[in-house]
NULUMFI-887562 format. One record per residue (C-alpha): y, x, z. Coordinates in steps of 0.25 Angstrom, whole numbers, plus 5000, padded with zeros to 4 digits. Last residue first. Layout:
N
yy->Y; xx->X; zz->Z
...
//
This chain:
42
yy->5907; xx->5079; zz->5333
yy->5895; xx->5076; zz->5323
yy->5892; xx->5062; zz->5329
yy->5907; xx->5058; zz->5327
yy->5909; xx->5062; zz->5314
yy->5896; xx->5055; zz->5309
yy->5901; xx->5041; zz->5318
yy->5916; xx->5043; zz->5309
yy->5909; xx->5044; zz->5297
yy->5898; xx->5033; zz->5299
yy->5908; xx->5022; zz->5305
yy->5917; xx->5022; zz->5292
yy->5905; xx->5021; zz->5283
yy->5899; xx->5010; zz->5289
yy->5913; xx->5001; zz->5290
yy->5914; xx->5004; zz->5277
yy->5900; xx->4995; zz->5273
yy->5903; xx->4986; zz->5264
yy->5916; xx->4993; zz->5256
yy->5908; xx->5006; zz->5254
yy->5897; xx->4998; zz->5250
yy->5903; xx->4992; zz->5241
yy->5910; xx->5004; zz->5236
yy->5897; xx->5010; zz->5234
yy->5890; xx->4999; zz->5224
yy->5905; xx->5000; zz->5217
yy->5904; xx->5014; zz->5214
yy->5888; xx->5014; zz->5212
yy->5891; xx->5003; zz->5202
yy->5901; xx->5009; zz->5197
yy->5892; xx->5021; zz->5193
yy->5881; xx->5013; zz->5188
yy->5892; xx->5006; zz->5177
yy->5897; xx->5018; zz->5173
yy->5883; xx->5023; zz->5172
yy->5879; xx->5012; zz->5163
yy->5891; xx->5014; zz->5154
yy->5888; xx->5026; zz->5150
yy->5873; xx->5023; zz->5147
yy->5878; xx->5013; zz->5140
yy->5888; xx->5023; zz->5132
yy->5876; xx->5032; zz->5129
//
């Protein structure tokens, strides 16, 4: 139980940190998609 524990743990900061990088890489991305969604509804 405790391996499957930690297992998880791990996996999840993996998804954290696999998501951060992302975020980091590619902000310029996310920045234009909001303001270009907002845009196209008004």
């Amino acid at each position: 139980k405790i391996l499957g524990g930690e297992v998880k743990a791990k996996s999840g900061q993996n998804q954290k940190e696999s998501l951060g990088a992302v975020s980091v890489n590619q902000p310029k991305l996310q920045l234009k998609e909001i303001p270009t969604s907002g845009k196209s509804n008004e």
